[in-house]
Residue, then its C-alpha position, 0 to 999 in steps of 0.5 A: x486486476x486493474x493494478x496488474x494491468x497497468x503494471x503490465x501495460x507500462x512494463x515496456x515503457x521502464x518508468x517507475x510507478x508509485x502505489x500508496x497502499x490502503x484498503x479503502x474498505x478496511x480504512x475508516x474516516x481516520x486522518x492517522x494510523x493507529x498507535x501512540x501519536x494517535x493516542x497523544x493527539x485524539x486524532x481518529x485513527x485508521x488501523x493498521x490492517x488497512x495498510x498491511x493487507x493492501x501490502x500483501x496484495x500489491x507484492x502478489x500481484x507484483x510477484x505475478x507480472x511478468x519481467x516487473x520492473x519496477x514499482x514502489x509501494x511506499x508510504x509505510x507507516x507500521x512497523x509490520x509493513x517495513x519487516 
């Protein structure tokens, strides 16, 4: 609800907002996303689904504010974010 809201608010304004996008309730305490690097390194991983659910939420909630123009949802770094 919140996002919606600043998206709505700062419409009229035509500034381009960023959103770095993560579930902090699905995320772990990981410094990394899960696959090879983490792996090769040790490092602890957060899994994927912590960034591709957050995703899916922030284009709904985009979808549904009225005349968007625009945000940027960015940062991806899985494969299933980018298809």
């Amino acid at each position: 609800m919140l996002v919606r809201r600043v998206l709505e608010y700062l419409n009229p304004l035509n500034v381009p907002i960023a959103l770095w996008p993560c579930d902090r309730n699905l995320a772990t305490k990981g410094v990394i996303r899960e696959g090879i690097q983490a792996l090769q390194t040790g490092l602890p991983e957060n899994p994927v689904i912590a960034e591709t659910s957050a995703l899916a939420a922030l284009l709904e909630i985009g979808g549904n504010v009225p005349n968007p123009r625009s945000y940027y949802a960015g940062f991806h770094g899985t494969e299933r974010c980018v298809d």
